[in-house]
Each structure stands twice: as structure tokens, then as C-alpha cells.
N, C-alpha and C positions, 0 to 999 in steps of 0.2 A: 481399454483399461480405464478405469475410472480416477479422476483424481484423488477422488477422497474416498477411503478405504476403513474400513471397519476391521481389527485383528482381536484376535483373541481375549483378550482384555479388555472390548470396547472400549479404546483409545482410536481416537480418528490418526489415518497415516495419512499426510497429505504426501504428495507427489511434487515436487520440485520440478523446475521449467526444463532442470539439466538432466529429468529424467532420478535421482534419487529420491530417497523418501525420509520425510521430517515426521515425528512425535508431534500431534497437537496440542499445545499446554491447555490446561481449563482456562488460561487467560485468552490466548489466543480465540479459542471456541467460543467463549463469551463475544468477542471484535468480530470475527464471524459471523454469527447468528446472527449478530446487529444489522449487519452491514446485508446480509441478506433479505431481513425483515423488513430494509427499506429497497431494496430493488438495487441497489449498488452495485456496479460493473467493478468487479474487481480479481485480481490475481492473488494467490496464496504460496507464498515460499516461491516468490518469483526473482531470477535473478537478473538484476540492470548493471551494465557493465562490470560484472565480475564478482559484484554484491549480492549477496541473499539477503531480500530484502521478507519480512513477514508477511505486509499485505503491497500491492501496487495496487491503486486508483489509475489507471490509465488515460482519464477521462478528465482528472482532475489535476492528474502528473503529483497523486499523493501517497507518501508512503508513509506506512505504520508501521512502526518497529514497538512490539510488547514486551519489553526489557524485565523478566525476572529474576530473583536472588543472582543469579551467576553474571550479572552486568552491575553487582554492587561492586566489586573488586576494582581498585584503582588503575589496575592493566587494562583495564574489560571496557571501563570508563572513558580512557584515554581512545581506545578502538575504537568506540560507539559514537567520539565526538568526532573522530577523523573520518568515521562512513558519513555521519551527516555532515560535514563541512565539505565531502567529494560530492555526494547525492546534492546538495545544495549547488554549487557549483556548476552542475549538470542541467539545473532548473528543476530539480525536485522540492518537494513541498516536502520537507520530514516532521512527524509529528513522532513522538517518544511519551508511551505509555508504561508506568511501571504496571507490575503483575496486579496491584492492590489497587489502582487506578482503573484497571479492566473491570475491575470489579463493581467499581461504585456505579450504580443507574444515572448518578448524575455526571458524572464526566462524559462516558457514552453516549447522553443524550447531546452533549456540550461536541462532543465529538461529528456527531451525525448530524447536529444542525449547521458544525463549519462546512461538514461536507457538502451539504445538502446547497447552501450558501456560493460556494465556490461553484459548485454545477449551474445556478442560476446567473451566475456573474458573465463563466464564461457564454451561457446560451447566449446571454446578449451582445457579448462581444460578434461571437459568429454569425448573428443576426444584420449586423448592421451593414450599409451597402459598402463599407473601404475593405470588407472581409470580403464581399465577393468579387474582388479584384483579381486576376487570373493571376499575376507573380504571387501574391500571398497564396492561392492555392495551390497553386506549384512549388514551393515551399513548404506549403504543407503537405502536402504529397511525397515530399522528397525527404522531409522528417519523417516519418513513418515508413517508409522505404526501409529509412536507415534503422528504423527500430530504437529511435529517440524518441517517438510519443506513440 
């Protein structure tokens, strides 16, 4: 089964980590393409402890939430600042896009160069010789195990 599903409408159905399936908004599809027109490793309607999150970075430990109309409401707002201040806590990078923000070529770009940014940042962390210290790799090893990075 494919993740990403074409229905009736030509609305893309993305497929969720937990196995259901999400409506892709045109904002979303906009952060998508993007994200694939530069080779970016990343997950769609993936969920990290318990949260649906829109995109995961796995690579960069970043996540994009495309917040439209129905995250203006003051309930919705308070919800969205409590998954980033959990996500955060976690060692998540949360970036928050509204719907109209997806939209503009220049935020996108401002987007994909932070990304772009952080992938060079960490290369060099992992490059350096205190990273190829066998406890940091068994650690690292043991993160991902556990499905923390």
C-alpha cells in the first residue's frame, strides 16, 4: 500500500504512521513538494509520542505543523502551544506555518534554507572525532532503538 493515495477528487490521502488516513490540505501539498524538490528525508502525518505531528524531519528532529483556519480558535491555540511546548521538551525543533504562510515562495524558501542549514550543522557535528567515541554511538544507537530519533 502506498502512502500517498490519489481518491476520487484528486485530493492526495496521506496515510498516518498509525495506519489511518489524513486529507492533504493545498497547504500541506505546497510544504511537501518543497520539501521533496530538495531531496528532504522526511515523514507525513507521522505520529511522535502520541502526537500527529504534519511533517517529521527525522534527520534534523524537525517538525512542521501547517496550522489552518481551524487552529485560529482560542481552544485550538492553546492545544497547539501545549503540543509545541511537549514536542519541544522532547528535543523537537517545532516550526508552525499558518495556511497563508505555505503559501508565500518566500517563507518556503526561508524554510528550506533553515533546513537545509541544520542538516549542514549537524554533518559536522557527526564528523568530528568526539562523535566517533563508541559511548556517544551507543547512545546513539539506543536513541533510535527507542524511536527517539
Amino acid at each position: 500500500m502506498s502512502p500517498i493515495k490519489s481518491s476520487n477528487k484528486k485530493k492526495k490521502l496521506i496515510e498516518r504512521s498509525d495506519g489511518s488516513w489524513h486529507q492533504e490540505t493545498k497547504s500541506e501539498n505546497l510544504v511537501r513538494k518543497a520539501l521533496e524538490t530538495q531531496g528532504l528525508v522526511f515523514q507525513q502525518e507521522h505520529i511522535l509520542a502520541g502526537i500527529k505531528v504534519d511533517f517529521f524531519l527525522p534527520t534534523v528532529q524537525i517538525v512542521i505543523e501547517v496550522d489552518g483556519e481551524t487552529h485560529l480558535t482560542t481552544e485550538n491555540r492553546q492545544r497547539d502551544l501545549g503540543i509545541t511546548e511537549k514536542l519541544s521538551r522532547m528535543g523537537y525543533r517545532v516550526i508552525r506555518l499558518s495556511g497563508i504562510e505555505a503559501h508565500s515562495p518566500n517563507v518556503i524558501r526561508g524554510l528550506l534554507q533553515g533546513i537545509k542549514e541544520e542538516e549542514k550543522n549537524l554533518l559536522k557535528i557527526t564528523r568530528t572525532p568526539e562523535f566517533n567515541n563508541a559511548q556517544l554511538k551507543e547512545q546513539l544507537s539506543r536513541l533510535i532503538r527507542e524511536g527517539k530519533i
